[in-house]
Structure formats: C-alpha cells, structure tokens
ZAMARGU-4260 file (C-alpha; in steps of 0.2 Angstrom, whole numbers, plus 5000, padded with zeros to 4 digits):
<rodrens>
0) 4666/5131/5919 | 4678/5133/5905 | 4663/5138/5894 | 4657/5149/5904 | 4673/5161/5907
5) 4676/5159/5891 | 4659/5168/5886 | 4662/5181/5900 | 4680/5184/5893 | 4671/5187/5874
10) 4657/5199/5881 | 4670/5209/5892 | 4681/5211/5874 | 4667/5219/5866 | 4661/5230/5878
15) 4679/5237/5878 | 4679/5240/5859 | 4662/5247/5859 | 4667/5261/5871 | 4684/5264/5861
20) 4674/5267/5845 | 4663/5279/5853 | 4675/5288/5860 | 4685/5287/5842 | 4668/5296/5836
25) 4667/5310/5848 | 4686/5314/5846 | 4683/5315/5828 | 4666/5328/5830 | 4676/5339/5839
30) 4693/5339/5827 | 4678/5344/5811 | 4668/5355/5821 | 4667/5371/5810 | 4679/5387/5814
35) 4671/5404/5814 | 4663/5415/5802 | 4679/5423/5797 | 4688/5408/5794 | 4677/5398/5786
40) 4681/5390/5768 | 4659/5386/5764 | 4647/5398/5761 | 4648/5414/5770 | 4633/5416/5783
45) 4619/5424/5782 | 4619/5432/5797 | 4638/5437/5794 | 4641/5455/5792 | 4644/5451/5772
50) 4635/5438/5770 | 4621/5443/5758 | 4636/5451/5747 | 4647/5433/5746 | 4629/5425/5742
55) 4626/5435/5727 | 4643/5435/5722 | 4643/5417/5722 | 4627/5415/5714 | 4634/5428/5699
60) 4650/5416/5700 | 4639/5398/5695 | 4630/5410/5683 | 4646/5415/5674 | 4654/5397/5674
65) 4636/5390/5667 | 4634/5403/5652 | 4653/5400/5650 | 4648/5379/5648 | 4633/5385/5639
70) 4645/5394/5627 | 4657/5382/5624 | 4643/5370/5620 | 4636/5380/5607 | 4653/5384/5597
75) 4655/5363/5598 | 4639/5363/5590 | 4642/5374/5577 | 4657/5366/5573 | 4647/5350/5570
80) 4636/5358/5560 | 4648/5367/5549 | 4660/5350/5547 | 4643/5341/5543 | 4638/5355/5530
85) 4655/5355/5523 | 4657/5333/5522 | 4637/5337/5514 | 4644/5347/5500 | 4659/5337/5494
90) 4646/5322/5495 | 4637/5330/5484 | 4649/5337/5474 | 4656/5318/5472 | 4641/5309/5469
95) 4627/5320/5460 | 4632/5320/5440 | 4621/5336/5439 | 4635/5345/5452 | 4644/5346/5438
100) 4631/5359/5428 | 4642/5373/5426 | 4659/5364/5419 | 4665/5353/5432 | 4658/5361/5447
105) 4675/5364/5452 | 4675/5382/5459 | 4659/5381/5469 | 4660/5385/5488 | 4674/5386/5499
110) 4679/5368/5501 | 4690/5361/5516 | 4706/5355/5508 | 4704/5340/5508 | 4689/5341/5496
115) 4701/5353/5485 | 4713/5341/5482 | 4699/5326/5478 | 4693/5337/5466 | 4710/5344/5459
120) 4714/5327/5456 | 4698/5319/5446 | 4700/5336/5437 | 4719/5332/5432 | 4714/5313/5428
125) 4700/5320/5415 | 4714/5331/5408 | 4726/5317/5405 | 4713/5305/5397 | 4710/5307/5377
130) 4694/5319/5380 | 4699/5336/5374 | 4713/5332/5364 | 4723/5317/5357 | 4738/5309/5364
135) 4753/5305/5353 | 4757/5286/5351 | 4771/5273/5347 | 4761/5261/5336 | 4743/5256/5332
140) 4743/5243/5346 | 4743/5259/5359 | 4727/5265/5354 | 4714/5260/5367 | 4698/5257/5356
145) 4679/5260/5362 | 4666/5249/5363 | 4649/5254/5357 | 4630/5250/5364 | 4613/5252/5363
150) 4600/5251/5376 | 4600/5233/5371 | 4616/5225/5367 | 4635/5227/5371 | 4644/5227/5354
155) 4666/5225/5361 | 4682/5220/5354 | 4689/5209/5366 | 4679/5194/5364 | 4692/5179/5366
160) 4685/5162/5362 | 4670/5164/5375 | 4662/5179/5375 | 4652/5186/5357 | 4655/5200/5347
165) 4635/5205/5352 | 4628/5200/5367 | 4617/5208/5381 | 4628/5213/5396 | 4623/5200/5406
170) 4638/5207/5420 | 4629/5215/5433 | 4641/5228/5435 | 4643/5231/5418 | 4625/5235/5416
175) 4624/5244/5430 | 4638/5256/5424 | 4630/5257/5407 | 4612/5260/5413 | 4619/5273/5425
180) 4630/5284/5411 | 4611/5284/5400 | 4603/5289/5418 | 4615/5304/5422 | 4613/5310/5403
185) 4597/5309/5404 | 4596/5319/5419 | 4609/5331/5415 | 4598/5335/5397 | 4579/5336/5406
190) 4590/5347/5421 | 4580/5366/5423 | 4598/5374/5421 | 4602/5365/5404 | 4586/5367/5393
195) 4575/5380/5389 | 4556/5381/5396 | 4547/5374/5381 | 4560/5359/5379 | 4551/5344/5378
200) 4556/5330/5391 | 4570/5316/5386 | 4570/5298/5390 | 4576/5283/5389 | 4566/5279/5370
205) 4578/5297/5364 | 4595/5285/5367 | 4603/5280/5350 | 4618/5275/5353 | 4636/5276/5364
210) 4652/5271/5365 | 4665/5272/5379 | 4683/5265/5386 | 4691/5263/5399 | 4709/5268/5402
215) 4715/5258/5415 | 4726/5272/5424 | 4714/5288/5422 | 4694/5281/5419 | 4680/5278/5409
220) 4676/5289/5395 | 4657/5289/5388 | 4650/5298/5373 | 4632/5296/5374 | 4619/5305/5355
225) 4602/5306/5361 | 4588/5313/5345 | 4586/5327/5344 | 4573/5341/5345 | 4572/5341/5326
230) 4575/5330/5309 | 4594/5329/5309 | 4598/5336/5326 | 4605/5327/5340 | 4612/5330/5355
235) 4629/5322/5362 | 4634/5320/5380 | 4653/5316/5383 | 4654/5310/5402 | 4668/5305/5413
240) 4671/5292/5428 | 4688/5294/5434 | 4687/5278/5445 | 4674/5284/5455 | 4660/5295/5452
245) 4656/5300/5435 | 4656/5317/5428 | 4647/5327/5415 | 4662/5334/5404 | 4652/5344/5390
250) 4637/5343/5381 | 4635/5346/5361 | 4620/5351/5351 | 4625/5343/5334 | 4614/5347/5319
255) 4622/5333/5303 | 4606/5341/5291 | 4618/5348/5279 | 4633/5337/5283 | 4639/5330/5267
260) 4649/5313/5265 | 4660/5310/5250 | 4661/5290/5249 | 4678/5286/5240 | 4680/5269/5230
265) 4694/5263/5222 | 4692/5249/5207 | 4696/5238/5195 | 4686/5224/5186 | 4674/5216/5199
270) 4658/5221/5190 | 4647/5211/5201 | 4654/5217/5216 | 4650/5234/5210 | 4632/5232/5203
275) 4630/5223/5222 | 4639/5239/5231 | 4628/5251/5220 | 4611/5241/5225 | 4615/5244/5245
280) 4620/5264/5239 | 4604/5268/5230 | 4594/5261/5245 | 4605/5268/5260 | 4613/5284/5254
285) 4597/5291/5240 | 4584/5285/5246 | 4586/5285/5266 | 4599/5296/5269 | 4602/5310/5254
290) 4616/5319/5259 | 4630/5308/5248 | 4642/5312/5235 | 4650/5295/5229 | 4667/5296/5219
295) 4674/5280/5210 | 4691/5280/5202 | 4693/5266/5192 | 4710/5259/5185 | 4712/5252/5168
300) 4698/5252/5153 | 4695/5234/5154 | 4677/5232/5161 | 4676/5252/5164 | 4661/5253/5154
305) 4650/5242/5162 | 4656/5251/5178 | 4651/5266/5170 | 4636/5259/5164 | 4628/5257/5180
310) 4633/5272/5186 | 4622/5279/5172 | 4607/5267/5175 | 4606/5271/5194 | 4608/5290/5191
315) 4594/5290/5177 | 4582/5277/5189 | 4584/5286/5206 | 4589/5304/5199 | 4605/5305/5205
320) 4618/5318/5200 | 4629/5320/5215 | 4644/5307/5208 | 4660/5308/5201 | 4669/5295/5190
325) 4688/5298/5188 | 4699/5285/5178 | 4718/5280/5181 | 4728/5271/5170 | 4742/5260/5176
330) 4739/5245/5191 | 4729/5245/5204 | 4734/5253/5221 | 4720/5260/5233 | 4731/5272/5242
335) 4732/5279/5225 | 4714/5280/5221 | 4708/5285/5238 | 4722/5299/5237 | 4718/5305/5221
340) 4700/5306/5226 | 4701/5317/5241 | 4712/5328/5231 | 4701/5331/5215 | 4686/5338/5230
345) 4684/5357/5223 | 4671/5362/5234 | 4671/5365/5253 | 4679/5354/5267 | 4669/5340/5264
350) 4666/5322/5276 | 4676/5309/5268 | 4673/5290/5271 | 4684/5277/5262 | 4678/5263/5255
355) 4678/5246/5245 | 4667/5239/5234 | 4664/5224/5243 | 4658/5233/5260 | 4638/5234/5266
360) 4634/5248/5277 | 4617/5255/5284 | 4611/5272/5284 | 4614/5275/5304 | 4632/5269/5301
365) 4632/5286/5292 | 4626/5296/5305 | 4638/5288/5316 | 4652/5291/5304 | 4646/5311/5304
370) 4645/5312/5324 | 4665/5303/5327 | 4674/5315/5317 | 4676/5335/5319 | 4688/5343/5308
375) 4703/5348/5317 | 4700/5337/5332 | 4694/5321/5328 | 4693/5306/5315 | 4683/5291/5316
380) 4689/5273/5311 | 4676/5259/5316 | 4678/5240/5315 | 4668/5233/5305 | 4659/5216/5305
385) 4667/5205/5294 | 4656/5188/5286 | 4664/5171/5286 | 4661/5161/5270 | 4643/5158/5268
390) 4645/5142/5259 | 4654/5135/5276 | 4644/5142/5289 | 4626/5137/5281 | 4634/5123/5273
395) 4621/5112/5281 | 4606/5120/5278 | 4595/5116/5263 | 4601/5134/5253 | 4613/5151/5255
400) 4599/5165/5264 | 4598/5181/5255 | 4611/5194/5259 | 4600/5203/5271 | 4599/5187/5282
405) 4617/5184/5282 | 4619/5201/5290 | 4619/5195/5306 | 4633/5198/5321 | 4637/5183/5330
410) 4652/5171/5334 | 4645/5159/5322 | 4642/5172/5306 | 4659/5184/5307 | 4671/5192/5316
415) 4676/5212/5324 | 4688/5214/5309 | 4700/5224/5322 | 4717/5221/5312 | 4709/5231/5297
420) 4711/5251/5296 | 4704/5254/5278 | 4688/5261/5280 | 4689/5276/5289 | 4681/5292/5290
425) 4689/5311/5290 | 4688/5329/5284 | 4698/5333/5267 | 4706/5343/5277 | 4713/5333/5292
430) 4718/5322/5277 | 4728/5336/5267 | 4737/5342/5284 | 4743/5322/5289 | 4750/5322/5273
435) 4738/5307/5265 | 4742/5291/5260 | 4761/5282/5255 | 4760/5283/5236 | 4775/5271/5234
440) 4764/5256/5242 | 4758/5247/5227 | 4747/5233/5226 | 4734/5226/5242 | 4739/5230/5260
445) 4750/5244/5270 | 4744/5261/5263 | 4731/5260/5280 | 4740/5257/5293 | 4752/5271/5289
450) 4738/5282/5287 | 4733/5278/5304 | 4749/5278/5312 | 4750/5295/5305 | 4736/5301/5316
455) 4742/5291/5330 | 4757/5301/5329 | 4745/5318/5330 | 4738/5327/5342 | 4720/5321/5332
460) 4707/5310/5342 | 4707/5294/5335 | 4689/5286/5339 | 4691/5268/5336 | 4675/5257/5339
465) 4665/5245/5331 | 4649/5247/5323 | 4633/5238/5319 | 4629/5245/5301 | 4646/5240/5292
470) 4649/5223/5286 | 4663/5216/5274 | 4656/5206/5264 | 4665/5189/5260 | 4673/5184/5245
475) 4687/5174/5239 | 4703/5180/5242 | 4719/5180/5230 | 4734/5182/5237 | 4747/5186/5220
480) 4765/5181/5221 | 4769/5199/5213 | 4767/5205/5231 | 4781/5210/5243 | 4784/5196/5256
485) 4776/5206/5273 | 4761/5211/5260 | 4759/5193/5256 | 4760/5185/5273 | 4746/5199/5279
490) 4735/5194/5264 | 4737/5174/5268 | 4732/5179/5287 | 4716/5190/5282 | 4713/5174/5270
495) 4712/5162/5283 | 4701/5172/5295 | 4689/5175/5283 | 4685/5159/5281 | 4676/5152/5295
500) 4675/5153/5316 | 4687/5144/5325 | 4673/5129/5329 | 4669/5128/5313 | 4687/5126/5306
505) 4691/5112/5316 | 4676/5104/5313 | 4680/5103/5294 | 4700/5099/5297 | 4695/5084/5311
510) 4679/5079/5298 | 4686/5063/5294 | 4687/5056/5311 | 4669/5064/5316 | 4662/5054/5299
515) 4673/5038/5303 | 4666/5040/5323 | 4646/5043/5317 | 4651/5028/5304 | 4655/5016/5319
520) 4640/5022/5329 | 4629/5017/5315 | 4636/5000/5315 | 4634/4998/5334 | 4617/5003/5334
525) 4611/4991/5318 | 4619/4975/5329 | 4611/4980/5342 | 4595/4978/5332 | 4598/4964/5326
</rodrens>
C-alpha cells in the first residue's frame, strides 16, 4: 500500500510541473510577440508604407559595409606585398656579391630604414678597414699580415707547432670562405654589366693567386688576380666581408707589360754565393721574365773582380745590358748599399725590390711583387720561405738533393721567415718621400725594421704576406763580436732558427739517449734469440 501511494504521489508531482512549464511557455510567447510596424527594430515590412525604401536602403547599407571590408583587405594586402618587396630587396642587396655592380650598391631604391642603417654600417666597416688607405701604427707587431692562396693550397703565418706553412685547407669553413671569394669574382668578371660583348668567359682555370686577412673588429679583406685578356694583363678584384655578406669593393685592369723591376744587391766577398744568385737571374729574370734591371753595389776590392767577372760572362752569354755595378769603399752596411742604389736610378720612377745574394725567387714572385705595390698607395713586403740546414734535414739520406729539390715548403724543409723585413718591394719614389734607410746602422741587422716602421707610421698600405716563389737560402751564419749587443742577440736568434725544425732539434740534442735506448733494444732482441 505504501508502494502504491507513493507512485500516485510521484505521478500527481509531475503532472503539476508539466502544466507549470506550459504555462511558463505561453506567458513567455505573448511577452516576445512582435510590436507593430512602426515600432519595429527588424526589417521594415514589405507591405509597410516604406517598406521597399528601408529594403533598398539596407541592401545599399550591407553593400557599403562589404566594399568598405573589401577595401580594407586590399590595402592589408598591399601592405604585405610592399613589406615583402622591400625585405626582397635588402635580401638581395645583402646577399647577391653582384648587388654591389655599381660601387656598393648603396644608393639603390628607397630602403626602409632599417635596411639604411645595415647598409651605412657595412659601408663604415669597409672604410675603417686598410682598403683605400693605410692606417698609421705603433710598431711592426700591429700590422695584421695576409695570407696567400691558390686554388690548391693555403699558404699562412700562423702555423704554431701543428699546423704547416702549406697545406690544403682541410677546415670546411675555410674552404668554403675561399671557394666562395673565387665564385663571387668570378661572377662579378663574366657579369653583362662589367665586360664588353666580345669578352671572352673567366673561370676558375683564369685564378692565379690571392691573398686576404681578416681583421677581427671590421672583416675579411680579399684581393683576388685573375689572367688577363692579353700577355702581361691581369685583372685584380679587391672584395670585402664585413662579418657577413661579402662585397665587391673595386675591380682593376692591371697591365705589368712595361713594368720594370730594379733588383738591388748589396755585397762583399761571397763569390759563390753570387755566381749561385746570378745562375737563378739569368733563368728567372732574362729569360722568363725580361723586364729587369739589376744593380750590385759592392763594398771593398777584395774579390770585386771575379764579382765583376760574372757580371761580364752572363752579360756576353744571355745578352744582357740592363745592369749597373756601383762600388763603395769602406765596410759593409746594406742599408748603405741599398740606399745608394735607389738613389743613383736616373731614369723614371722605377719598381724596386731589395735583395741579398743568398735569396732564390721564381719569375711569378715577380709578378706578385709588381701587382702589391702602387706608387703613392701601396708597398709590398712578403715573407719568404726560409731553408733549414740541408745537411740536418737530409742527414739520413744517402746524399744532399739539388737545389731545385730542396725547394720545397714544408714543416720539415723551413720556415715562414715572418721576423725578417729585408726584402721588400717599393717605388723609388715612395722610398725617397719615407726618407730611406738609417745610414748610421752599420754592420747586419736594424736598417729593415726602421724602414718598415717608417711606413707603418704612413698613411702607405703595407701588404704583408708570404709567398711561394722566395726562398732564403741556408747558409752558415757568423755572428762577429764587433756588433752592438741588440744586433748580436737578433743574429744569434736568426742563427738558431735556421738551423733545423723544432722536431728535428730535439732529436739531435736528446740523440744520445735515442742511441743508448735503440742500443739496449738490440741487446733485448739478440737474447731473445738466443
């Protein structure tokens, strides 16, 4: 019984709330019913007195509103477009070496500022780096030197006890940076805008040589020679990366046909030396390259004939007149000799290169000695390779290889001489304005730093570099007490590195122990046996 009211109750309940929410609905029908025509917030009617008026004027009103949307749209869109065009351009501008065609590329187009100020400040960081002009410095240790290349090897400075005076650049990064400076020249040289409509395409096989540096506040300067069009023409690119993308700075069409190079040599005695130097000139300068004047001043009488002697015999064998003997009396000092030598040149602003008897170069070290210097703007002094003692470093072969054999850079055969500044080339006149060398120096040593320290002190490029076709070749070196004690300590120093590699040296100072060590491996291996 309880069950049952119970249901009855529960049925009763919901038949009550069903009722309430239908009268809930029908109270709510009659609060939304729509007002009349007037004071209606919808649509007007139709059928209204101003209906079809209302209509149109709300149709108009969407159609105003959706051209307005419409218009707003296209202005975003050609906003887009216009920022897209402008980040375009200054990608363009920063990436593409042949943006640069005309100058810099600087000037080109409106760009947003942002773009002017990347640009403004590359510009400044190739007009504070040593491309136009020289910067004046404190002491030879400031100069920042190059490094010089091929499409082959890497010949640098900094070598340390790992890395080798020669070597392939096995860095990726360096090769990369290498192989693109070639690739952007390349392309800036074969570019519609830069050659004429009968110039022959350039490639990689047109590459001589380079050299570049990095300064480690501003960028990476190259100056890339390619061959030129003609016998004793090339063409020079000089390009920039200021730590980013690299830029075409200038390009140069150098003709050296009629570029003559005065050789100076200071001497005294070493006949051998001499008839060894004069060999290498007869073969280099008359008969491969042509365009050389050699000047010895000699100092004393003693051996000055035979000196003079083969002066004659070469000059009768290889017709050669171009040469000019002058003699000094008193002792020897080759800022003297070099001094007076510059100095007696009658003729036009002549190409000098100083050097000693006891130097072999090649005929492209003479080009390269023609394309780093510019009068007025620019002197050239490159390391040279300098031999170790052949006697130590083929000590354990059966026989000493000929000369040309030696010839060879490698950790083992020699070392960048990087602490000598005597064989330089300049203009006479350059050497005139600096003032030439310190006549009160006497003796070995000195007179070549304060030469170079006098251009580090000018506003003259100094393009300092090694290069692949100048050897010193070695010989034994005196060091005479007569000389003042800084000369003497620097003689004693260039003595001992011309003696061998740092291996090598301590494989004859600790050769006792290595004997006495092979000695007791011997015995160890004949008990063994027995």
């Amino acid at each position: 019984m309880l069950r049952r009211g119970l249901l009855a109750w529960v049925s009763r309940v919901v038949v009550l709330l069903v009722l309430l929410c239908c009268a809930v609905s029908v109270l709510h029908m009659l609060a939304c019913t729509p007002k009349g025509d007037e004071e209606q917030l919808g649509l007007p009617r139709a059928s209204g007195p101003t209906g079809k008026e209302g209509y149109q004027a709300a149709l108009q009103e969407w159609e105003e509103q959706h051209r307005n949307y419409v218009s707003s749209l296209q202005r975003q869109i050609a906003q887009l477009k216009d920022e897209l065009r402008q980040r375009g351009e200054w990608l363009r501008s920063a990436q593409s070496p042949a943006s640069a065609a005309a100058g810099l590329g600087l000037e080109q187009g409106p760009p947003e500022k942002t773009q002017a100020d990347l640009l403004a400040f590359l510009r400044s960081q190739v007009d504070k780096a040593e491309v136009h002009a020289g910067v004046k410095l404190a002491t030879e240790y400031a100069a920042v030197p190059f490094d010089s290349f091929t499409l082959q090897k890497v010949y640098q400075l900094e070598t340390g006890l790992t890395r080798h005076p020669e070597e392939k650049p096995v860095r990726k990064d360096k090769r990369d940076e290498l192989v693109e400076a070639v690739e952007s020249a390349l392309e800036t040289l074969n570019s519609p805008v830069e050659g004429s409509p009968n110039q022959r395409p350039y490639s990689a096989s047109d590459f001589i040589e380079g050299i570049y540096r990095t300064e480690k506040d501003k960028g990476t300067l190259y100056e890339l020679t390619f061959k030129g069009g003609q016998k004793h023409e090339f063409r020079r690119l000089v390009l920039f990366r200021p730590f980013g993308p690299i830029m075409k700075v200038k390009q140069e069409k150098l003709n050296m046909a009629h570029t003559l190079i005065n050789i100076i040599v200071p001497l005294a005695k070493r006949v051998d030396k001499f008839r060894q130097f004069m060999q290498n000139f007869r073969e280099m300068c008359i008969q491969q390259d042509g365009r050389i004047h050699l000047t010895v001043v000699y100092f004393g009488k003693e051996e000055m004939n035979e000196v003079k002697g083969i002066l004659e015999n070469t000059s009768k064998a290889a017709n050669f007149r171009n040469f000019t003997f002058i003699q000094l009396h008193g002792e020897f000092s080759r800022g003297k000799g070099l001094d007076v030598g510059a100095r007696v040149w009658r003729g036009s602003n002549v190409l000098l290169f100083f050097c000693d008897v006891d130097i072999h170069f090649t005929s492209e070290f003479l080009n390269t000695c023609r394309l780093n210097t510019q009068p007025g703007k620019k002197v050239f002094y490159p390391v040279l390779f300098s031999q170790y003692n052949p006697g130590i470093i083929y000590g354990h072969h059966d026989a000493v290889p000929p000369l040309e054999q030696q010839l060879v850079i490698k950790k083992e055969t020699g070392f960048w001489r990087d602490f000598g500044f005597g064989m330089t080339c300049q203009y006479r006149s350059d050497f005139i304005n600096i003032g030439g060398f310190d006549l009160d120096i006497k003796g070995w040593g000195g007179e070549d730093v304060h030469l170079y320290r006098k251009y580090l002190h000018s506003n003259l490029i100094v393009v300092r570099t090694p290069v692949r076709g100048l050897f010193h070749l070695w010989h034994e070196k005196h060091c005479v007490d007569e000389l003042a004690p800084e000369q003497y300590k620097m003689c004693m120093q260039s003595k001992a590195m011309n003696e061998a590699s740092h291996g090598q040296l301590g494989m004859l100072v600790f050769r006792h122990e290595i004997e006495a060590h092979l000695r007791k491996q011997k015995q160890k291996t004949s008990s063994k046996k027995t």
